[in-house]
FIKOLZA-1660 file (N, C-alpha, C; in steps of 0.1 Angstrom, whole numbers, plus 5000, padded with zeros to 4 digits):
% residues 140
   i   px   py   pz ch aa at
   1 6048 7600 3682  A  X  N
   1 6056 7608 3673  A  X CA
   1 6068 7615 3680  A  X  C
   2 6062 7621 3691  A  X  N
   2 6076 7624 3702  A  X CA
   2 6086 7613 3700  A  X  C
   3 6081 7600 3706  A  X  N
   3 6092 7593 3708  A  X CA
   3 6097 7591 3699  A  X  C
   4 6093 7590 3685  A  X  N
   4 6106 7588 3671  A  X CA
   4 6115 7600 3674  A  X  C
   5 6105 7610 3673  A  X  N
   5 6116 7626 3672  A  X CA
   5 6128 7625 3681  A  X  C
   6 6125 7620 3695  A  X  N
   6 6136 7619 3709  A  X CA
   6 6148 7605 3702  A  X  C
   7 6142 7597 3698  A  X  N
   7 6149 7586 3691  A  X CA
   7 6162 7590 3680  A  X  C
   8 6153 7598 3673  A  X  N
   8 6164 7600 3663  A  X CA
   8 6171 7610 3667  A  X  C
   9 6167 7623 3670  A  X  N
   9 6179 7629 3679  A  X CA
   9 6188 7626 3687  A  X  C
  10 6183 7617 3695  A  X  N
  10 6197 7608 3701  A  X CA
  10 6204 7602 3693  A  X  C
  11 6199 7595 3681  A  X  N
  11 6209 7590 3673  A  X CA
  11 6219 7602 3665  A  X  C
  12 6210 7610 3661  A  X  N
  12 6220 7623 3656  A  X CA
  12 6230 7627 3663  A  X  C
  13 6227 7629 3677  A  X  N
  13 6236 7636 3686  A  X CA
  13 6247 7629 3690  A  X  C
  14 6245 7611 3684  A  X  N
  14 6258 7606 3688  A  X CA
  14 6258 7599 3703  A  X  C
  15 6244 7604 3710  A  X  N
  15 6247 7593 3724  A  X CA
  15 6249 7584 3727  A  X  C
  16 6254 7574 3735  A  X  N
  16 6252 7564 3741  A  X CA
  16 6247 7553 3738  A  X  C
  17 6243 7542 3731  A  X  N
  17 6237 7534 3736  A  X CA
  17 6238 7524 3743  A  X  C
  18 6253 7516 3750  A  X  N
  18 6252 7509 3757  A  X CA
  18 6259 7516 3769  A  X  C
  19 6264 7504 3782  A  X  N
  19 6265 7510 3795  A  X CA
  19 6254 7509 3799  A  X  C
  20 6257 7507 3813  A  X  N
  20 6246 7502 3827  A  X CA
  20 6237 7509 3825  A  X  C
  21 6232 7525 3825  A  X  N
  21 6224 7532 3821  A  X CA
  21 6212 7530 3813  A  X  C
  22 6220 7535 3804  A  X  N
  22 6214 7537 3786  A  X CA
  22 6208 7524 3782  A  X  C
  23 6219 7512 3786  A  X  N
  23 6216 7498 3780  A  X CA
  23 6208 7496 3785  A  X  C
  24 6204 7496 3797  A  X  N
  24 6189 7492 3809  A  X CA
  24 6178 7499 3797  A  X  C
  25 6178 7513 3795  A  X  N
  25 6171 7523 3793  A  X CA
  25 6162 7518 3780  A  X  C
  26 6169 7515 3766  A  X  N
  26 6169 7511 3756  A  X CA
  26 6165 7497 3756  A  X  C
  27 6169 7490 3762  A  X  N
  27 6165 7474 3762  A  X CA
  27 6150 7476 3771  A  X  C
  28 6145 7484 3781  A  X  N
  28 6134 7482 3788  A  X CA
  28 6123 7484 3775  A  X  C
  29 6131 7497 3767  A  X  N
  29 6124 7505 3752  A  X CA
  29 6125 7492 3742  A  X  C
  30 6130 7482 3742  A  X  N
  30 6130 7475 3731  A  X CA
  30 6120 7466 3740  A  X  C
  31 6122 7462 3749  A  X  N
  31 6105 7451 3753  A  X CA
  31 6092 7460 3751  A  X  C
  32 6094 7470 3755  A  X  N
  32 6082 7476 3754  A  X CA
  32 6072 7478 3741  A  X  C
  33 6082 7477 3728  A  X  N
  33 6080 7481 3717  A  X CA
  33 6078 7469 3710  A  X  C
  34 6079 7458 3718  A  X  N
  34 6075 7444 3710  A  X CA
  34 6058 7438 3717  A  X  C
  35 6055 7447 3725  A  X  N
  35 6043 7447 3729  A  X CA
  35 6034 7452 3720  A  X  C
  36 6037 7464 3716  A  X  N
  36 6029 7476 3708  A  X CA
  36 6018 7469 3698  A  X  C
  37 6024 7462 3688  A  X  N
  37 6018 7457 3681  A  X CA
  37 6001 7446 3685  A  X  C
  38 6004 7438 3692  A  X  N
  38 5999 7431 3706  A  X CA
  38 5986 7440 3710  A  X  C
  39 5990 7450 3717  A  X  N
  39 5982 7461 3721  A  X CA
  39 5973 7467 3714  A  X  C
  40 5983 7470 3700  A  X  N
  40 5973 7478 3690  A  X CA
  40 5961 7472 3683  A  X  C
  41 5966 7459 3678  A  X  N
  41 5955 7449 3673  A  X CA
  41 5946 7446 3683  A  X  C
  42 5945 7444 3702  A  X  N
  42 5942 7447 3709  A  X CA
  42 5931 7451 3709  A  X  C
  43 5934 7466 3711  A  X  N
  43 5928 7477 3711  A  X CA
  43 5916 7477 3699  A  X  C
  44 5921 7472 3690  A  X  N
  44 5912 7469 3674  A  X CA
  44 5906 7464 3675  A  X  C
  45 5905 7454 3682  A  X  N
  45 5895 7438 3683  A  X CA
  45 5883 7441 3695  A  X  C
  46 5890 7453 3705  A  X  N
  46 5880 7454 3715  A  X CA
  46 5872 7464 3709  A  X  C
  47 5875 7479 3702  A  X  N
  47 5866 7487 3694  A  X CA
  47 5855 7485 3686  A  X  C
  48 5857 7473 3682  A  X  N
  48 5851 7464 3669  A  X CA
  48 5835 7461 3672  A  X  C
  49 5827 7467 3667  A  X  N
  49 5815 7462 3667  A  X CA
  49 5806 7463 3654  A  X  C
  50 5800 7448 3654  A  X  N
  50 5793 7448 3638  A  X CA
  50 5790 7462 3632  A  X  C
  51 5790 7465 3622  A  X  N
  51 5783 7481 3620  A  X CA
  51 5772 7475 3614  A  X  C
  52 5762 7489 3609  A  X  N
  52 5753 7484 3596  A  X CA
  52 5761 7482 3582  A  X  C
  53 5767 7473 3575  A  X  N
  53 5774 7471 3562  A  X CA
  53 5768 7480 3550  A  X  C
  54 5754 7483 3553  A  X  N
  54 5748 7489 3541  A  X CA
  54 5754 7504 3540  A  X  C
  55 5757 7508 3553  A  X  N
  55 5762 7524 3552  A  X CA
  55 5776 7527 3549  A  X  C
  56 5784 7512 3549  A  X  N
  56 5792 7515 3549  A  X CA
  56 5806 7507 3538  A  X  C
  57 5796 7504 3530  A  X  N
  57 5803 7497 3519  A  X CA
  57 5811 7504 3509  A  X  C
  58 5806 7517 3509  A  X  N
  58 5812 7527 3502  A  X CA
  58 5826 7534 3504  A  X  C
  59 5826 7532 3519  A  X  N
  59 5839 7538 3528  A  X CA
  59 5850 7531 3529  A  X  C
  60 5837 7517 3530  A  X  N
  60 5855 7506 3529  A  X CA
  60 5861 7506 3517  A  X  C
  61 5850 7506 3508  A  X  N
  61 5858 7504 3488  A  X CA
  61 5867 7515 3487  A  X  C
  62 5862 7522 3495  A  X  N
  62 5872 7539 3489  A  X CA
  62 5883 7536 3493  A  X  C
  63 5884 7538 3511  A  X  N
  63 5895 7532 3515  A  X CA
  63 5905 7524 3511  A  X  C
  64 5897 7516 3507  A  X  N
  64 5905 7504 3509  A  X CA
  64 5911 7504 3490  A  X  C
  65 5907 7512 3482  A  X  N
  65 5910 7514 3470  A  X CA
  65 5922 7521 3470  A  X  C
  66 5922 7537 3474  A  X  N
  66 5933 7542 3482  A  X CA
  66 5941 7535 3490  A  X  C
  67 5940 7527 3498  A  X  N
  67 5948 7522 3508  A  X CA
  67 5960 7511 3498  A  X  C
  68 5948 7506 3492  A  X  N
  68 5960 7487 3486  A  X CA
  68 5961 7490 3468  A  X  C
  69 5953 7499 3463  A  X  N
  69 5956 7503 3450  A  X CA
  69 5964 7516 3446  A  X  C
  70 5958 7525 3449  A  X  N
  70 5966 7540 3446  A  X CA
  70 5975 7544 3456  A  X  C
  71 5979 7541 3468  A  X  N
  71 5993 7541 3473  A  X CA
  71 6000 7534 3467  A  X  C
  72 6002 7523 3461  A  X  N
  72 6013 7515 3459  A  X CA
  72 6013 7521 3442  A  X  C
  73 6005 7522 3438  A  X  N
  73 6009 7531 3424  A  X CA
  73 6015 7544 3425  A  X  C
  74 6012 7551 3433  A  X  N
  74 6021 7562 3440  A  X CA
  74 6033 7562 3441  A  X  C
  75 6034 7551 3447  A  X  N
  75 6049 7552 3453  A  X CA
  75 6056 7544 3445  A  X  C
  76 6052 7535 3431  A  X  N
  76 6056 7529 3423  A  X CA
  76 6064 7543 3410  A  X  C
  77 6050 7548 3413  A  X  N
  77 6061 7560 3402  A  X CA
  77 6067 7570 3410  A  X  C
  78 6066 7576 3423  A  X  N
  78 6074 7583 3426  A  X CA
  78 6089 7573 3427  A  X  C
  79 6089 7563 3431  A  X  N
  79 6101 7557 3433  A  X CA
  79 6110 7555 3422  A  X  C
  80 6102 7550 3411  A  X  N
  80 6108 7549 3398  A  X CA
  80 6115 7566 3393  A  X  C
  81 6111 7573 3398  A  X  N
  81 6119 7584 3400  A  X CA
  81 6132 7591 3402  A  X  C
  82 6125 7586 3418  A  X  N
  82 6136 7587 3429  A  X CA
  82 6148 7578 3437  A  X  C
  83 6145 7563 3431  A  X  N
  83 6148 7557 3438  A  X CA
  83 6155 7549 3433  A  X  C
  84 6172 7547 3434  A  X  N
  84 6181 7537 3428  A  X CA
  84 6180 7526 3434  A  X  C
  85 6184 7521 3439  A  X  N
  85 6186 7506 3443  A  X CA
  85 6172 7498 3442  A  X  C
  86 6170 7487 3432  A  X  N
  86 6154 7481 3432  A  X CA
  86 6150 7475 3444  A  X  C
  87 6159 7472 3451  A  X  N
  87 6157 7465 3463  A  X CA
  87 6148 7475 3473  A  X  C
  88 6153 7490 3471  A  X  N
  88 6143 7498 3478  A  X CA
  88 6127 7502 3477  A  X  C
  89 6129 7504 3461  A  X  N
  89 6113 7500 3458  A  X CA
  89 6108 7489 3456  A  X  C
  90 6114 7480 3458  A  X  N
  90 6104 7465 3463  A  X CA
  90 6100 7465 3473  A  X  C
  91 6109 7468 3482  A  X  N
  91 6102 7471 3499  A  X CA
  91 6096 7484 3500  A  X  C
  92 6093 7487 3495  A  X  N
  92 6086 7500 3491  A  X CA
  92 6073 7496 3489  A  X  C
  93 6074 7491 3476  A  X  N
  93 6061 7488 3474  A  X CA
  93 6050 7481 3477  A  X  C
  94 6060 7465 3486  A  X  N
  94 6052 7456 3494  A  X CA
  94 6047 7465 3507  A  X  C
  95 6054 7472 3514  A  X  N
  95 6049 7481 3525  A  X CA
  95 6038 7492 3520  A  X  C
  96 6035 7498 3510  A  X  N
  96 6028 7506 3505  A  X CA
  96 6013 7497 3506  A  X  C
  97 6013 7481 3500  A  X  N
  97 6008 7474 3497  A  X CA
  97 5995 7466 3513  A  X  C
  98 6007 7472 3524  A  X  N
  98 5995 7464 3539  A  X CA
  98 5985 7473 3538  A  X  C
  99 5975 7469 3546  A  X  N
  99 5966 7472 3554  A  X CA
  99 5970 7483 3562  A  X  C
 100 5956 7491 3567  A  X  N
 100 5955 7502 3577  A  X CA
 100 5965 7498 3587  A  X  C
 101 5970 7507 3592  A  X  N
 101 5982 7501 3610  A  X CA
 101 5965 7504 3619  A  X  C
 102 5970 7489 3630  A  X  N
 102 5961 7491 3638  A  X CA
 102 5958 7503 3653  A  X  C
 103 5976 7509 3649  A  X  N
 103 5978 7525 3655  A  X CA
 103 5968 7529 3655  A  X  C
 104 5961 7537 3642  A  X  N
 104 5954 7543 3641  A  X CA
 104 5940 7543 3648  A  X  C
 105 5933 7529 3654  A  X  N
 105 5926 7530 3661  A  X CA
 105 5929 7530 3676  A  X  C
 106 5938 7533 3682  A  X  N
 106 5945 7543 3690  A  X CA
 106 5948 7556 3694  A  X  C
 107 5950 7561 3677  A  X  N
 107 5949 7577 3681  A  X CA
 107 5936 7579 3680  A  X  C
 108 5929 7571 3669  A  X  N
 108 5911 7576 3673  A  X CA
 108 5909 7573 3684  A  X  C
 109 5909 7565 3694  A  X  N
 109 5908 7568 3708  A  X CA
 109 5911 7576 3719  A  X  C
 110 5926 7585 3716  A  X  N
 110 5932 7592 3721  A  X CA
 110 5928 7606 3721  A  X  C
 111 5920 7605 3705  A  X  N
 111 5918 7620 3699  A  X CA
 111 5903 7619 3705  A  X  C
 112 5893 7611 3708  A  X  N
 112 5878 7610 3705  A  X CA
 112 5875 7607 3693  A  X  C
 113 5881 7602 3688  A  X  N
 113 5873 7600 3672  A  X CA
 113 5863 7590 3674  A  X  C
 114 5860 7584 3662  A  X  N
 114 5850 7570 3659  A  X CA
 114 5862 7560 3660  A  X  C
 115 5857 7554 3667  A  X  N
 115 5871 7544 3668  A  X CA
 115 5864 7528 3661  A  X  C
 116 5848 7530 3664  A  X  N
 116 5842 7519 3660  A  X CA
 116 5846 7518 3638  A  X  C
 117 5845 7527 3635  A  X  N
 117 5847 7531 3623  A  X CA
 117 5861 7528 3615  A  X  C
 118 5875 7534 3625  A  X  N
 118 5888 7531 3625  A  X CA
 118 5890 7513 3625  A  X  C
 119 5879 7510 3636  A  X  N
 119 5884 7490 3640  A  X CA
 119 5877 7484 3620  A  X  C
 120 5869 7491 3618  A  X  N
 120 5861 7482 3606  A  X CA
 120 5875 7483 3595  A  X  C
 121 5879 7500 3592  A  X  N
 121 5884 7500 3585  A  X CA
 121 5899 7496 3582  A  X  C
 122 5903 7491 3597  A  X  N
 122 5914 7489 3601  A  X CA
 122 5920 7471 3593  A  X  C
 123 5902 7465 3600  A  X  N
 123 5906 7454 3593  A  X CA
 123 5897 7447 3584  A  X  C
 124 5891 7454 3576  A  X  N
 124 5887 7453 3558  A  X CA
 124 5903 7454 3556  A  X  C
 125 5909 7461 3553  A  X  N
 125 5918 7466 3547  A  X CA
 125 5928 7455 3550  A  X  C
 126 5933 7454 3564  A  X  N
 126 5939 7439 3566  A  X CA
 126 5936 7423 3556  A  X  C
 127 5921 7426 3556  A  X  N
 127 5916 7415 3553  A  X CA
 127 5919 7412 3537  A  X  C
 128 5916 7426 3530  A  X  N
 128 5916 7425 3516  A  X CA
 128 5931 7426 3513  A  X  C
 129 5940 7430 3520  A  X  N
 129 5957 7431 3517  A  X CA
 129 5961 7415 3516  A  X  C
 130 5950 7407 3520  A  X  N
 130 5956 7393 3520  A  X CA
 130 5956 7391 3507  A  X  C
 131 5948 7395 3499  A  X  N
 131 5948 7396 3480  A  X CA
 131 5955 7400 3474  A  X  C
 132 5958 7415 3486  A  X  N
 132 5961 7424 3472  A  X CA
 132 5983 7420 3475  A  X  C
 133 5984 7417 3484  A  X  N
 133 6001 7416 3489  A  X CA
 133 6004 7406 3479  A  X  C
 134 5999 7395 3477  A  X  N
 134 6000 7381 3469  A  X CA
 134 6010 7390 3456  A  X  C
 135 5994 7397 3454  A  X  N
 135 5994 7400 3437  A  X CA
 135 6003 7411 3431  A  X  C
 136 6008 7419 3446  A  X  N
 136 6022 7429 3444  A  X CA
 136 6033 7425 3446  A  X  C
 137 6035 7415 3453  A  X  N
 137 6046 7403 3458  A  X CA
 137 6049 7399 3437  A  X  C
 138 6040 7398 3435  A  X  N
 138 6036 7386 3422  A  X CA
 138 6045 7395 3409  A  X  C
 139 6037 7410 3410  A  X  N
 139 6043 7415 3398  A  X CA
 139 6058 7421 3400  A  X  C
 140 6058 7421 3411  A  X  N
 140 6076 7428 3413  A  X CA
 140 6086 7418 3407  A  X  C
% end
């Protein structure tokens, strides 16, 4: 979160971004940030251990109900609202429409959380967005 904050303040402020410096600086930041992803899924796949399913079928439906159904209805009517160009809430709504970011089982690592719990939910949610993206793709 720092680093967006530092990001976009430089962009506010108007600095620099090319020259020997900066350009080194930002291009080291642009490899770095094509790893992330890599890492995060990563991180997901190593967290990952079978759970008991019976305790936890309820957590993923919720989730995952919230995650790929009532955000993208959210953001379908706040957008219809707020939002002129349809182009915006199309990409709006297919992004509303992924799966958990596999971030998140990251910061539950970082924080101590259940991270075993974050990997399940991370990719149900992935898994079932292979459905639900089709069928939001479909009605737009």
């Amino acid at each position: 979160l720092l680093a967006l904050e530092f990001g976009l303040l430089w962009n506010l402020l108007g600095l620099p971004t090319s020259g020997m410096l900066t350009g080194a600086l930002i291009g080291a930041l642009a490899i770095i940030s094509t790893a992330m992803p890599l890492l995060a899924a990563l991180a997901t796949g190593l967290n990952l251990k079978i759970p008991k399913v019976k305790g936890l079928v309820l957590c993923i439906v919720l989730v995952a109900c919230g995650q790929l159904v009532l955000e993208p209805l959210l953001f379908h009517f706040w957008a219809n609202q707020f939002c002129d160009p349809l182009i915006y809430i199309e990409i709006g709504l297919l992004l509303s429409s992924l799966g958990a970011s596999p971030v998140v089982v990251l910061l539950c690592s970082r924080y101590r959380c259940n991270t075993e719990l974050a990997s399940v939910l991370v990719i149900s949610t992935t898994i079932l967005s292979a459905l639900t993206l089709p069928i939001t793709a479909y009605l737009i």
